[in-house]
Each structure stands twice: as C-alpha cells, then as structure tokens.
C-alpha positions as a Markdown table, in Angstrom:
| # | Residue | x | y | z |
|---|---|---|---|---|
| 1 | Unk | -162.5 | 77.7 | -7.6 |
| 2 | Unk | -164.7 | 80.3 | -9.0 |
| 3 | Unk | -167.7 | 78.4 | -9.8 |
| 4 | Unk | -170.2 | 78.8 | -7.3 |
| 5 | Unk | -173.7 | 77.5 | -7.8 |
| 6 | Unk | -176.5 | 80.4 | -7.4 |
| 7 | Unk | -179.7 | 79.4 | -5.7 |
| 8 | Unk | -182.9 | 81.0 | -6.6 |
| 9 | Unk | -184.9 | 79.1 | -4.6 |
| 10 | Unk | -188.2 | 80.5 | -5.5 |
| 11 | Unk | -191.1 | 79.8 | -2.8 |
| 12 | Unk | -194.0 | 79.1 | -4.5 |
| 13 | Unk | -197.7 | 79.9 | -2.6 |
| 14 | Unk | -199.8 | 77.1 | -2.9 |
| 15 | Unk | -203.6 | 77.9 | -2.5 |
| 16 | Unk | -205.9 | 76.2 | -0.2 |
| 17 | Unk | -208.4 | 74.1 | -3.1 |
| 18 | Unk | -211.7 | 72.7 | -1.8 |
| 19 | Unk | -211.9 | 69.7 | 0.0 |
| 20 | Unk | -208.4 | 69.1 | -0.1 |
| 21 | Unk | -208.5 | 66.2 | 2.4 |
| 22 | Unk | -210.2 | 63.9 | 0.0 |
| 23 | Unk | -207.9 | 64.0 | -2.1 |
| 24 | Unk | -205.0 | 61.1 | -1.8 |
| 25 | Unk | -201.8 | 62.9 | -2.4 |
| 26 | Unk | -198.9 | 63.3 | -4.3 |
| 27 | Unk | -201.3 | 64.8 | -6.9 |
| 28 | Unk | -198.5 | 67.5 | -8.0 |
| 29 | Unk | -200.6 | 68.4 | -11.0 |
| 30 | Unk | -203.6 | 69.9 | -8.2 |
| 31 | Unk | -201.6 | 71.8 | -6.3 |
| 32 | Unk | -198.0 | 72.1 | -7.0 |
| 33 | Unk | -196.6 | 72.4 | -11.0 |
| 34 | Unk | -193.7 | 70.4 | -11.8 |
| 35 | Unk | -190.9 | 71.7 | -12.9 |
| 36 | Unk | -189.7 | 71.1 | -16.9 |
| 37 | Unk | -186.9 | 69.0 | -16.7 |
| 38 | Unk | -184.4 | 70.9 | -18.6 |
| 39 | Unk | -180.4 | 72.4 | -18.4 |
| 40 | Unk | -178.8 | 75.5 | -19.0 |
| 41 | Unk | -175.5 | 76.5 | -19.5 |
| 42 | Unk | -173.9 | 79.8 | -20.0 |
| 43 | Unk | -170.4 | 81.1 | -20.2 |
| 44 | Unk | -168.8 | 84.0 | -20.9 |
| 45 | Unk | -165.3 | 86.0 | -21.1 |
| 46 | Unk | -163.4 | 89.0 | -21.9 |
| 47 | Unk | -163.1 | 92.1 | -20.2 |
| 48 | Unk | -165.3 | 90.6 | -17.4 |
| 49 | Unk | -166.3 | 87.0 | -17.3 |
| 50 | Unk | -168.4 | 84.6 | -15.8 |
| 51 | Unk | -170.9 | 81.5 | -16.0 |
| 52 | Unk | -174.2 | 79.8 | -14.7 |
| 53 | Unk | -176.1 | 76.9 | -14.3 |
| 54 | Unk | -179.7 | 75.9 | -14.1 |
| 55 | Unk | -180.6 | 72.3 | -13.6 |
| 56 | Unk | -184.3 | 71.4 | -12.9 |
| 57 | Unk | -185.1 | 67.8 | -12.7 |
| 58 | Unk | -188.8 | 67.4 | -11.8 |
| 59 | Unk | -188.6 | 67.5 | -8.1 |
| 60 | Unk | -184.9 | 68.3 | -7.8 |
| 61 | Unk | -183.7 | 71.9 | -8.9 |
| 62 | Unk | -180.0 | 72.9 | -8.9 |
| 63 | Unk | -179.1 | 76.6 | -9.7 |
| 64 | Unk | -175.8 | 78.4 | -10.1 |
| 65 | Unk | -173.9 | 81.8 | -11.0 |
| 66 | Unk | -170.4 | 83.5 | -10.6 |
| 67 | Unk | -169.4 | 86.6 | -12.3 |
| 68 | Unk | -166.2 | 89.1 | -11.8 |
| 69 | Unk | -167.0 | 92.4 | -13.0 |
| 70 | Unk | -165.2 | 96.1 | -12.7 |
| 71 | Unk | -167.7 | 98.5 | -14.0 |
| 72 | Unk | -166.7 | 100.4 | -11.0 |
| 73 | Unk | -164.9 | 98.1 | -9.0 |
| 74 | Unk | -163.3 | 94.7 | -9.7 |
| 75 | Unk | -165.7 | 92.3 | -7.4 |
| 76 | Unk | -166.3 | 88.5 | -7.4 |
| 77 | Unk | -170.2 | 87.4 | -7.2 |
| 78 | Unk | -170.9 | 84.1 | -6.4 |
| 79 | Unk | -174.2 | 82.3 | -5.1 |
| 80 | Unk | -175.1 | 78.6 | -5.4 |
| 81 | Unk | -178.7 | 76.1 | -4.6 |
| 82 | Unk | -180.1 | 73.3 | -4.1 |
| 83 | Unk | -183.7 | 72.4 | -3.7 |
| 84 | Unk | -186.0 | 68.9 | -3.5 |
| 85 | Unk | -189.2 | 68.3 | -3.0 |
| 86 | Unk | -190.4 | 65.5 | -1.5 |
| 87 | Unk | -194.2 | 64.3 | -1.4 |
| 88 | Unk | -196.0 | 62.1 | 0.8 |
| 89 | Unk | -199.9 | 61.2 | 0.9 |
| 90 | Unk | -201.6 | 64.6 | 2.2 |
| 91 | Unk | -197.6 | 66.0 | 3.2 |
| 92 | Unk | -195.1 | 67.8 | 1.0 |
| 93 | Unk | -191.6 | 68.7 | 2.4 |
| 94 | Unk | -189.3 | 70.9 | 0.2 |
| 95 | Unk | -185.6 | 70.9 | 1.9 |
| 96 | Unk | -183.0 | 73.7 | 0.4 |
| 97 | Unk | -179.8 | 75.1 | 0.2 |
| 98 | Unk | -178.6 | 78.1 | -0.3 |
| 99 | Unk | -175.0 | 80.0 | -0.6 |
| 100 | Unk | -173.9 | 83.4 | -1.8 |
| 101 | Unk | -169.9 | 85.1 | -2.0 |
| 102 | Unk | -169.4 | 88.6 | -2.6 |
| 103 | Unk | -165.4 | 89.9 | -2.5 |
| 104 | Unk | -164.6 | 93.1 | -3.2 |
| 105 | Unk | -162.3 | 95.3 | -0.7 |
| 106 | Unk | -164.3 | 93.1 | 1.7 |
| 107 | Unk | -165.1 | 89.7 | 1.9 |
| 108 | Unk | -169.1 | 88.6 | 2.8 |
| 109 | Unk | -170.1 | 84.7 | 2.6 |
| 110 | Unk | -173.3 | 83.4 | 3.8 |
| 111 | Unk | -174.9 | 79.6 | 3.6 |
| 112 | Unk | -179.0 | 78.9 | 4.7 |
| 113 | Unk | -180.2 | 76.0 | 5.1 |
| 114 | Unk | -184.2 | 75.7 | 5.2 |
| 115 | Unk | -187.2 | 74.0 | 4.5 |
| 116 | Unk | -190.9 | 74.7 | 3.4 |
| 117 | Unk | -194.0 | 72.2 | 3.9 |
| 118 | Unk | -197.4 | 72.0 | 3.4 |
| 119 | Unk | -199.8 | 69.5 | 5.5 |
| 120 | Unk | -203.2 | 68.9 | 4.8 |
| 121 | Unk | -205.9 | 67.8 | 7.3 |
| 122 | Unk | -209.5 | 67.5 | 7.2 |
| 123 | Unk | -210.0 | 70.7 | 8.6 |
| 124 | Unk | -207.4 | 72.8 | 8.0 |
| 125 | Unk | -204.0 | 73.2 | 5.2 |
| 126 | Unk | -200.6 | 73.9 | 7.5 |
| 127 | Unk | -198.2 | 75.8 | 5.5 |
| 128 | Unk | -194.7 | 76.3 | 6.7 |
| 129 | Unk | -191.1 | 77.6 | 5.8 |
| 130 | Unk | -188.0 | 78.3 | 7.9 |
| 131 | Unk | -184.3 | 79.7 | 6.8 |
| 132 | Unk | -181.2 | 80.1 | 8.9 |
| 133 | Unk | -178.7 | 82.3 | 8.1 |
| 134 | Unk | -174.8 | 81.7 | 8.8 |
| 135 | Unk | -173.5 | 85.4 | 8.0 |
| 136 | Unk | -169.0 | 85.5 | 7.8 |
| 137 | Unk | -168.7 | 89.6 | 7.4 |
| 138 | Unk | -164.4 | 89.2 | 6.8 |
| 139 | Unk | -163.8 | 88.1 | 10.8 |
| 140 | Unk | -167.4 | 88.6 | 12.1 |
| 141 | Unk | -170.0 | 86.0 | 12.3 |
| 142 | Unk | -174.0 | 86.6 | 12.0 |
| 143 | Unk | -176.8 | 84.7 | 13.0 |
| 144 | Unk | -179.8 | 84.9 | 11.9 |
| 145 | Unk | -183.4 | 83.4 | 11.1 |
| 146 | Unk | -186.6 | 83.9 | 9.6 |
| 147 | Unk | -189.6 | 81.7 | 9.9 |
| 148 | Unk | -193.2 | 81.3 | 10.0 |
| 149 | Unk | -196.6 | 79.2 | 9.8 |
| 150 | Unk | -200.1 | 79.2 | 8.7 |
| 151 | Unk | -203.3 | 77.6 | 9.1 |
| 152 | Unk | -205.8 | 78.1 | 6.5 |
| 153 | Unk | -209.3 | 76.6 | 7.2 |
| 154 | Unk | -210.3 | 75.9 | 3.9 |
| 155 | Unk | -213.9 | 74.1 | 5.7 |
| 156 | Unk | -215.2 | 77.8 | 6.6 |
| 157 | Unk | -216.8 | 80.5 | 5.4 |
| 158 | Unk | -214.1 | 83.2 | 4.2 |
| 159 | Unk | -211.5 | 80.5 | 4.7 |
| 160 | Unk | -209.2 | 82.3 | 7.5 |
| 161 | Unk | -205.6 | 82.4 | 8.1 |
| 162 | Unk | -204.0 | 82.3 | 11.3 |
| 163 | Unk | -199.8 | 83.2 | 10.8 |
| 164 | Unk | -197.3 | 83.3 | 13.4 |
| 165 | Unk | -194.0 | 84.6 | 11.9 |
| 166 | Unk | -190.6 | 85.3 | 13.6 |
| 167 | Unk | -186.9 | 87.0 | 12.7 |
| 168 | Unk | -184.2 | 85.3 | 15.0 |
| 169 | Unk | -181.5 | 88.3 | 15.5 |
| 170 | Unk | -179.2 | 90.0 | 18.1 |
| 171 | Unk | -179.7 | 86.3 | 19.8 |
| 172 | Unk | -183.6 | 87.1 | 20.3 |
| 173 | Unk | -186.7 | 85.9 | 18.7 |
| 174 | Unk | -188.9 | 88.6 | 17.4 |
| 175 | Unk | -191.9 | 87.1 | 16.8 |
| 176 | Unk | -195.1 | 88.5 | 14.7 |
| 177 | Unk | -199.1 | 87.3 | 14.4 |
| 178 | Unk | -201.4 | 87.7 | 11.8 |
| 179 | Unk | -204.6 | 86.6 | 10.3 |
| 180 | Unk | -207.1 | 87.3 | 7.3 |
| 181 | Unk | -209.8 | 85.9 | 5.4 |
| 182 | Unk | -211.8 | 86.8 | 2.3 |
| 183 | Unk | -215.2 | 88.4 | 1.5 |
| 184 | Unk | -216.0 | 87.8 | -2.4 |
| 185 | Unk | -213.4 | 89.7 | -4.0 |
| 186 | Unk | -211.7 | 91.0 | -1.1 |
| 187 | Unk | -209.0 | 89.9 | 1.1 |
| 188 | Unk | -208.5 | 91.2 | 4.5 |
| 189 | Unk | -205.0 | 91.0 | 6.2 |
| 190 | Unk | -204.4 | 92.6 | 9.8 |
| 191 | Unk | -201.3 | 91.7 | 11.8 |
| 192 | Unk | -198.5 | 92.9 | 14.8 |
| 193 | Unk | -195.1 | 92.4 | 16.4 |
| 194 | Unk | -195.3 | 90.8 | 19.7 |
| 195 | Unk | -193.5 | 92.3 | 22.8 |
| 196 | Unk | -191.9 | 95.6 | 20.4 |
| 197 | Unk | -192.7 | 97.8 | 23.2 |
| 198 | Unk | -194.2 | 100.1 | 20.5 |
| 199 | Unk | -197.5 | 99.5 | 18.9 |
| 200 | Unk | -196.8 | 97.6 | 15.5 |
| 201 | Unk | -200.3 | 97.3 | 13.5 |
| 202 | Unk | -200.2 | 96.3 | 9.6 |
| 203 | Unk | -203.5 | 96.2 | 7.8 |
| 204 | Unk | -204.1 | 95.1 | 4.1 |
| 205 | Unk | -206.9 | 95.3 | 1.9 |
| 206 | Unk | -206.9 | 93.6 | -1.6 |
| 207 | Unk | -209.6 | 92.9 | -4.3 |
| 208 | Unk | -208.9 | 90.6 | -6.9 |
| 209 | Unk | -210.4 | 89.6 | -10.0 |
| 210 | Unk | -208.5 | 87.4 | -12.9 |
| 211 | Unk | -206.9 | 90.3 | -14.7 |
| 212 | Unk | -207.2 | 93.4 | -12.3 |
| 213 | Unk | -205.5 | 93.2 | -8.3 |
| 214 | Unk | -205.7 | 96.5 | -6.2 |
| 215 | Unk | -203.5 | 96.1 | -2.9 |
| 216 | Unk | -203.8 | 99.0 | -0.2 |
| 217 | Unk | -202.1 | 99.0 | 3.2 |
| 218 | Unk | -201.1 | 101.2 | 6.0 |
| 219 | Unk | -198.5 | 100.0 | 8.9 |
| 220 | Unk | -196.9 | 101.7 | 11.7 |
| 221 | Unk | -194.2 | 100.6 | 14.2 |
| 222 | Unk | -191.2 | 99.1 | 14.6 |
| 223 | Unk | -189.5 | 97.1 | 11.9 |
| 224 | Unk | -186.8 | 94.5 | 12.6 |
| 225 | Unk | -184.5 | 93.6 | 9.3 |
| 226 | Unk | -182.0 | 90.9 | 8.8 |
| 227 | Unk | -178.9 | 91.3 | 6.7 |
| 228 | Unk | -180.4 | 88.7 | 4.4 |
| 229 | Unk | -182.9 | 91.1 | 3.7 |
| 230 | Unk | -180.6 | 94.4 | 3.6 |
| 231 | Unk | -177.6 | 92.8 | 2.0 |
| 232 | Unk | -176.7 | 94.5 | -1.7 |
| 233 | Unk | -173.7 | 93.6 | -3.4 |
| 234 | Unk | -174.4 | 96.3 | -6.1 |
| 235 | Unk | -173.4 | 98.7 | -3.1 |
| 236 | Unk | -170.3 | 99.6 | -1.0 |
| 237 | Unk | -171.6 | 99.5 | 2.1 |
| 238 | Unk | -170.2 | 98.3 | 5.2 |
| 239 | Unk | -173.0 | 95.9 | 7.2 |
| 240 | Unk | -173.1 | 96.0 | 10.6 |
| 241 | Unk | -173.1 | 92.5 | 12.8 |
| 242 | Unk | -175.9 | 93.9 | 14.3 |
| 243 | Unk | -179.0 | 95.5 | 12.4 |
| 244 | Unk | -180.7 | 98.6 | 13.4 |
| 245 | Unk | -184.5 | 98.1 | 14.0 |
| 246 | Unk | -186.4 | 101.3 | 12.3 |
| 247 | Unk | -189.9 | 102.8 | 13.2 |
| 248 | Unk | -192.9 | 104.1 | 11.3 |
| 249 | Unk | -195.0 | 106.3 | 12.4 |
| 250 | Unk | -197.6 | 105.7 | 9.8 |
| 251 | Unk | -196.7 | 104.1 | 6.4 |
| 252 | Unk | -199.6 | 104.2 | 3.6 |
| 253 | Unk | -199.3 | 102.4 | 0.1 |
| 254 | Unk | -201.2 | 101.5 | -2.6 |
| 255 | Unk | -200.2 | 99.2 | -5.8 |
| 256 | Unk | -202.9 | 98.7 | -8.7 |
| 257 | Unk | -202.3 | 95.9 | -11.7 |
| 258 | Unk | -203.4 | 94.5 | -15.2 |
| 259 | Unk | -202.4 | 91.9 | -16.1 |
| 260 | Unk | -203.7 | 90.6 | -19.6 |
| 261 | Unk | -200.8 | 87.6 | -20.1 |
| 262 | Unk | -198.6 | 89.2 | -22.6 |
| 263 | Unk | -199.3 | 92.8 | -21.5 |
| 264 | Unk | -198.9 | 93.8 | -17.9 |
| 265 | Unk | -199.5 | 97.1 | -16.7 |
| 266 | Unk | -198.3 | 98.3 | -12.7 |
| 267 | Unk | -198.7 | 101.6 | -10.8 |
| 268 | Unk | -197.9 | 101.6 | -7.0 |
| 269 | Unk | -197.3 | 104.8 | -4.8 |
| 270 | Unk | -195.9 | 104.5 | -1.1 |
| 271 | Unk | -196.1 | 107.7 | 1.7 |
| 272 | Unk | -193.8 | 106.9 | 5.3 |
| 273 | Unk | -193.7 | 109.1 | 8.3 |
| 274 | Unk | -190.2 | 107.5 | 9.9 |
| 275 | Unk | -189.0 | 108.1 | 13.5 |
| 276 | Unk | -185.8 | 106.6 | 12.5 |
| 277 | Unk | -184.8 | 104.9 | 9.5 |
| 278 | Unk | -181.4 | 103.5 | 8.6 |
| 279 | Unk | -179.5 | 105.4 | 6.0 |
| 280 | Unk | -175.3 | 105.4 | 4.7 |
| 281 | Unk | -173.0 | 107.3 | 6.9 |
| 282 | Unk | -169.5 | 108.1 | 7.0 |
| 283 | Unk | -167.0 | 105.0 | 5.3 |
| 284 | Unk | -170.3 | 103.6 | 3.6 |
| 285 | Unk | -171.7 | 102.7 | 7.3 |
| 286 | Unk | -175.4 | 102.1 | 7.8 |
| 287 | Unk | -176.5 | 104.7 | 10.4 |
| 288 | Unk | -180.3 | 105.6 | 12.0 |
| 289 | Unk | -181.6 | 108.9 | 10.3 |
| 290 | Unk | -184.2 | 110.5 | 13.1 |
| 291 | Unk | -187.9 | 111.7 | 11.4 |
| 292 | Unk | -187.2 | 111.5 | 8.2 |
| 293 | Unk | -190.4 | 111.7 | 5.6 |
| 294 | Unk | -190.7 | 110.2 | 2.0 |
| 295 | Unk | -192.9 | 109.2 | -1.0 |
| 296 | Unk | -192.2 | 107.1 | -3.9 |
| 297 | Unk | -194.2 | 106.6 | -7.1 |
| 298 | Unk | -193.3 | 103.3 | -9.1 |
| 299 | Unk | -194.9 | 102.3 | -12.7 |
| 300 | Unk | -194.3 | 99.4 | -14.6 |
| 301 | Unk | -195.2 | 97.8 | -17.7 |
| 302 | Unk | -194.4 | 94.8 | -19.6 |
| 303 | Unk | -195.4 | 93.2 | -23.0 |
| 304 | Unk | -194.7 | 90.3 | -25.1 |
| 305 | Unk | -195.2 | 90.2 | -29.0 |
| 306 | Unk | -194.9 | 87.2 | -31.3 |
| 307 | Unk | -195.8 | 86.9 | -35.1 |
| 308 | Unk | -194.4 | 84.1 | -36.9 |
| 309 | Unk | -190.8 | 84.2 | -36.2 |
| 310 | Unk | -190.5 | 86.9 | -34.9 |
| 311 | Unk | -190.8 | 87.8 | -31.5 |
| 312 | Unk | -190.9 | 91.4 | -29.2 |
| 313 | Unk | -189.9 | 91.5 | -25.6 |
| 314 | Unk | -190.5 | 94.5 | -23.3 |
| 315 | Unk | -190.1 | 95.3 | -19.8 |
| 316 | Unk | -190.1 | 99.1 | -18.8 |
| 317 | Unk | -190.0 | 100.7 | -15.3 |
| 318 | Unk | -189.9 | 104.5 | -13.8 |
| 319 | Unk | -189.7 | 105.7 | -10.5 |
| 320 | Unk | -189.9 | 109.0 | -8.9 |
| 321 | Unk | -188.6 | 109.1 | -5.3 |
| 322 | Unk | -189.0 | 112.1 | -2.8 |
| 323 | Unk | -188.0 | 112.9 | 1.0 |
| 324 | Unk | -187.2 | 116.2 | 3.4 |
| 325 | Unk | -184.2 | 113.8 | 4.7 |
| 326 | Unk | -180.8 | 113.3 | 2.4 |
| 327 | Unk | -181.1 | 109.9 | 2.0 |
| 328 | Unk | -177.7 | 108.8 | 0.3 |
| 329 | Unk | -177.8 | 106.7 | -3.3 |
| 330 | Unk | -181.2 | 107.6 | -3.4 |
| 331 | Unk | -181.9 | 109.2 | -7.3 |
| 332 | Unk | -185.3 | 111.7 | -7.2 |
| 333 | Unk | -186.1 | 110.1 | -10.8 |
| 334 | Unk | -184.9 | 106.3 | -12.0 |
| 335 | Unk | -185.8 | 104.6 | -15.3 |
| 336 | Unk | -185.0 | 100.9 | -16.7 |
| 337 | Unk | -185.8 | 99.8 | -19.8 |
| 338 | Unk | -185.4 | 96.1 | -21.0 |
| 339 | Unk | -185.6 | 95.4 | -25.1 |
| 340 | Unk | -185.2 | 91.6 | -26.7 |
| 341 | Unk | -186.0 | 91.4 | -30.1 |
| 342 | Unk | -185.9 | 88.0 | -31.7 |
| 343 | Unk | -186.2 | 87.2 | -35.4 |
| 344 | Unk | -185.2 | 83.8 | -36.6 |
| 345 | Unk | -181.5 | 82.2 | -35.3 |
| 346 | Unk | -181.2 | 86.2 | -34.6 |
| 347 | Unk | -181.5 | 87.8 | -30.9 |
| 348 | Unk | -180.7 | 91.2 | -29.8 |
| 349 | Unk | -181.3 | 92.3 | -26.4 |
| 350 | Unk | -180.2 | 95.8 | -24.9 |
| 351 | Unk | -180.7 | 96.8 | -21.2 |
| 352 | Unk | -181.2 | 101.0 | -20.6 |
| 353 | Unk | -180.9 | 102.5 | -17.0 |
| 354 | Unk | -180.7 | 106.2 | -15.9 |
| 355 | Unk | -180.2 | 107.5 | -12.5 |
| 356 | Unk | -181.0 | 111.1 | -11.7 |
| 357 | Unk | -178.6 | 113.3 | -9.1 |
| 358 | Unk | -178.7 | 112.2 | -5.8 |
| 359 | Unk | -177.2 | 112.7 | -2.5 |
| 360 | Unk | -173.7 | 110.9 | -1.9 |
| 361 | Unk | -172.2 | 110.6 | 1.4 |
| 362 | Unk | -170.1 | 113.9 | 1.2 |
| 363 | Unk | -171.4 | 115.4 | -1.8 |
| 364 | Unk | -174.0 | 115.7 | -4.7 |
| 365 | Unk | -173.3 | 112.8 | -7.4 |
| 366 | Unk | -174.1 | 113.5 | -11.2 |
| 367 | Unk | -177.1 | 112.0 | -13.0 |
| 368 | Unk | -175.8 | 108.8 | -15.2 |
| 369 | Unk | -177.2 | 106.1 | -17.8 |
| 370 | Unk | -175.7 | 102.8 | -18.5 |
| 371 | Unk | -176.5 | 101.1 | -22.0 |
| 372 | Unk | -175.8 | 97.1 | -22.2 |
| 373 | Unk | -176.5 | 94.9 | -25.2 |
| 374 | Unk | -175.8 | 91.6 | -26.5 |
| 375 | Unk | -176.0 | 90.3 | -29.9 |
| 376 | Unk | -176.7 | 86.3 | -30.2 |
| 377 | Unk | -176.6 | 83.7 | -33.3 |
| 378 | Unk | -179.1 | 80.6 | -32.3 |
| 379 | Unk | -178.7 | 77.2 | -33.6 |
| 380 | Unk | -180.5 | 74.7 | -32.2 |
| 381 | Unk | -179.8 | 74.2 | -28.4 |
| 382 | Unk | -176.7 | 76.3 | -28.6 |
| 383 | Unk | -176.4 | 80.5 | -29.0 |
| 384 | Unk | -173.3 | 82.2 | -29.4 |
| 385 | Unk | -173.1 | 85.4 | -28.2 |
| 386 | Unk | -171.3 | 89.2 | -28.2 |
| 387 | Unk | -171.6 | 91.6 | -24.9 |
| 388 | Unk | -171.1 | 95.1 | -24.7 |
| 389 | Unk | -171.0 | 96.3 | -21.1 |
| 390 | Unk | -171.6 | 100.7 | -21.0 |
| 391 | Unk | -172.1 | 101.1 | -24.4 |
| 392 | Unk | -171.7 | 104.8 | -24.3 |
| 393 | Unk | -168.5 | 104.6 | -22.1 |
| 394 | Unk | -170.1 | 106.5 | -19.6 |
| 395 | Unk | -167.1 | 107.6 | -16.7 |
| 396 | Unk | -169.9 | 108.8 | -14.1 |
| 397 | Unk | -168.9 | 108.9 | -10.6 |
| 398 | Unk | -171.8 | 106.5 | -9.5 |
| 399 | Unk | -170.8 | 106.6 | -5.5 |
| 400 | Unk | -168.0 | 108.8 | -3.4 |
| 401 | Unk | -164.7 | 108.3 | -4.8 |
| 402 | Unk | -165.7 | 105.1 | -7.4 |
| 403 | Unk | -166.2 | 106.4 | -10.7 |
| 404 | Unk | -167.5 | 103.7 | -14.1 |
| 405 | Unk | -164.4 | 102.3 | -15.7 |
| 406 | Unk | -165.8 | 102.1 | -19.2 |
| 407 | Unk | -166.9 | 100.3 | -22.2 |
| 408 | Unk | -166.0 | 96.3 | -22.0 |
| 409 | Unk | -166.7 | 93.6 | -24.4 |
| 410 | Unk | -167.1 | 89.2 | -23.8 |
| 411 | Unk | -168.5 | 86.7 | -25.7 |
| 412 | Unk | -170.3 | 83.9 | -24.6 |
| 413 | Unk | -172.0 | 80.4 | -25.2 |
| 414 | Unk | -175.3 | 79.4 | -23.6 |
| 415 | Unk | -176.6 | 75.7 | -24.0 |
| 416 | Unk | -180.4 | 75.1 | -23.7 |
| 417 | Unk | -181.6 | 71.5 | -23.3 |
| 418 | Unk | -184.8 | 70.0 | -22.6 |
| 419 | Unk | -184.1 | 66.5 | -21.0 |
C-alpha cells in the first residue's frame, strides 16, 4: 500500500473587489478562478521509484505523490489531498484534507483536516482558514493548530484589515493581532503576539505597482513554530513533541521584484539579532542556540522562452548565508539551477544544485553538487521518459555519517489529459 495521495492544497488570496455586496454570488469568474478540469498521471521505476496523481475537477481537486529513494538513505515519502469548494450566494466554503508519511529509521505520519471561507457583507469581506494537525512521531502524538480571520472593509478609505491569528501547541492557544490598510501604492502591515510576556512587534511596508513589488519589514520577539511548519523530510532530524519557541531581538528584511510574465527577476536580503534560536544537536536533535547573529542574501530569476516549437524554461537561484553561531546544515554559499528545453515531441530537463562547506554536527562537511536530468519522448497526452538521479556520481558525505550512494537510473510514463 504505497500509494498515498499528496495534497498541495494551495490557499489562494482573494482580493476585496468594489462593492462586492451587490454582486449575487457564485460568480467564480469575479473572484475566485476555476480550476481546468484535467488529470495527470505519472509513474516511475528503477533504481528508485515512485508515482503521482493530480486530479482537478472544477471545484473538486484531488492531489497525490509517493516516492522511495536512497540517494543517501532508503526513505518512503508519501502525502495525499483532498479539496472542494463549495459556493453559496455572498459565501464560499472550501473544506480540505490533507496527509503526509515519511519512513526512514523513523516513522512520522500526520493527517489535517481544515477549511477556508470567505463571507461577504455589505460592509465588510470575512476571510477565514483553520488547520488541525494530528502529529504520530513513531509512539508520540502531537497536537497542533493554526488559524486565523480577517475583516477587510472594502466601504472605506484605505480599505483596512483587522486579523486575529492563533497557533494551538503545548495544549495552549497562542494567539496574534494585526491590521493594515493601504495609501496609493503602499501597504501598511503592523501586528503582535498576545500575552508572550516579551514584546512581539512586526511591521511591514510594501509598494506595489503591476510589474515592480518592494516588501520591507522589521520584527522582534518571540516566535512560536509548529512542526507543520519545521517538519523536513530532506533531513535526519529528530523532532521534538514539543517545539522550542525562539526570540528576536530585532529581525530586518527586505525583498525587491520584477516581474514581466515570462521573465521574473527576485533579490531579497534578511539581517536577525536572535536571543535564542533552535539549531541541530547531538543524534540530529533540535536544540535552542543562545545570541546567535545572521544575514542571508537570496536572488532569483526566472524566464520563459517560446518560438515556434520550441520552447526555453529557466529557473535559477543563489544564496549566500552568514552567522557568528555554527549553525549545522547551513552552507555559506547555495546555488540551484533548473533547465527544460523543449523542441517538438522532444523534452530535456536537468536540475543543478551546489552546496558549499558547512558546519555538521561533529565536524566540517565537504562542499557537493548534485546533477539530475530526464530525457522525455511526447506523443500526444502520453510522454515516456528516462531519469538519471547524480549524474556525476557524486559520494559526498552530505550530513554526519550519511554519505550519497550514487548514480541511479528509472524510467517513467506520465499521462496528461484535459477532461
């Protein structure tokens, strides 16, 4: 029974339009897009092996994935969803599911139900979503939630936003406010834990126009984190059944972008002052590292080409990290590189990444790059393809004591159908 379905239950923001409340509703088209009805299928198997699914029926959307893989250890990845929406005049009411399996020496399993809505009134739009988490860590249960809702009055000038927001852990509700509203081009966001005992301000400041958006915050305090929101399978680490809160003592960031349709362009920079900040301890457990400084540097860029039959994909991304603390997996310099290159019934894609040196748990781990590609044959709805996982058969010791296992090779068959 190793098909689990993945859920990528995307939340999608829907903007406040004028004089919603005259408007008799469902009018998807005005404020919510409808999803293509369409399937996807894709399986694959060889030296590692593995399937999804992606089934979008209009209102109904079911999503799927399981792989096993060993690039550095053998590990069983399985998530599964299920989303519908459901519209009434003036109320819209999407209900979800969503499940996730990771087995590797350990076993981690975790279902959420939730729900998102939007109400509109003639005064005011009420947006709201809400997830609970049911956490099995091998014996060990977590509990967890995270929630929110908004009230935009879209009848006022600089239509403001009151939000109330709250993560459910260590069987206590920590629950946030916030507000903002807009001047021209500007948006103004300002908001704070309730009860944290320290003081928890987080200010934002964004102008907008249709191609340009220039985000710049600053935030200090404590911040509470749910394992939903830590939890990486790509890692060995050992979660807690309890979460560490951390505290800022000032955090500052700024992220400019272009975006032109088929060319996007990112740069974003981040400086925190921590008082304590979880890092990876001893047997891969997460641990509170006391004042620890750092600054990242991020810069993305993406572009799309297409002449004739031919067509040029692109998505590239470097990273430059820094910090007087050793905090463990964390490479000084990271670079990934995505290439599909499509001409005719021919598709080639190839995946790059490279990790600098970096600090391990117990000692200095080497700098490594990993080099994917597949090679596909379309014909119609159907392509048939060949993967090649570590191209260079790179051996790197990527975390203490697990080391790349090699080059490895499947071959696949995706189906693409619009219904």
């Amino acid at each position: 029974m190793f098909l689990i379905i993945l859920l990528f239950a995307i939340h999608d923001s829907v903007p406040p339009l004028p004089d919603l409340s005259k408007s008799e509703f469902p009018e998807p088209e005005l404020w919510k897009e409808q999803m293509p009805r369409s399937l996807r299928i894709n399986g694959y198997a060889g030296q590692f092996f593995g399937g999804n699914i992606d089934l979008d029926l209009r209102y109904l959307s079911l999503a799927g994935r399981f792989s096993r893989t060993s690039e550095w250890d053998s590990t069983d990845t399985g998530d599964a969803s299920l989303s519908y929406s459901i519209f009434w005049p003036r109320f819209w009411l999407k209900p979800r599911l969503r499940a996730s399996l990771v087995r590797r020496e350990e076993k981690c399993s975790s279902i959420t139900p939730g729900f998102e809505f939007n109400l509109f009134t003639p005064s005011f739009v009420t947006t709201g979503v809400l997830d609970y988490s049911r956490w099995q860590l091998n014996s060990e249960r977590v509990h967890e939630a995270v929630g929110g809702i908004s009230l935009t009055f879209d009848r006022l000038s600089y239509m403001p936003q009151l939000e109330v927001t709250g993560v459910y852990t260590e069987s206590k509700l920590k629950p946030s406010l916030g507000g903002q509203f807009n001047v021209g081009n500007f948006r103004l966001e300002l908001g704070s834990l309730v009860n944290a005992g320290f003081p928890s301000p987080q200010l934002s400041i964004t102008y907008s126009e249709p191609r340009i958006n220039i985000t710049a915050g600053f935030s200090s305090g404590v911040r509470y984190s749910t394992l939903s929101s830590l939890y990486r399978p790509e890692i060995p680490i050992r979660y807690p059944t309890s979460i560490p809160a951390e505290t800022l003592s000032l955090a500052a960031d700024i992220v400019f972008e272009l975006d032109f349709g088929d060319h996007q362009f990112a740069l974003g920079g981040s400086y925190k002052e921590w008082l304590c900040r979880l890092n990876i301890g001893s047997d891969f457990m997460i641990f509170q590292t006391q004042s620890v400084t750092e600054s990242n540097l991020n810069l993305s860029t993406r572009n799309i080409i297409s002449v004739g039959r031919f067509r040029f994909r692109n998505r590239f991304r470097i990273s430059y990290n820094t910090s007087d603390s050793a905090l463990v997996f964390t490479p000084e310099y990271a670079a990934t590189d995505t290439l599909t290159v499509s001409i005719a019934m021919i598709e080639l894609s190839t995946d790059v990444e490279y990790i600098s040196e970096r600090t391990g748990i117990e000692r200095p781990l080497p700098a490594y790059y990993m080099m994917n590609t597949t090679l596909g044959l379309k014909l119609s709805f159907l392509k048939f393809y060949l993967a090649i996982h570590n191209i260079t058969d790179d051996r790197s010791e990527i975390y203490d004591d697990y080391f790349l296992t090699g080059r490895k090779y499947a071959g696949g068959v995706e189906i693409v159908q619009q219904l």
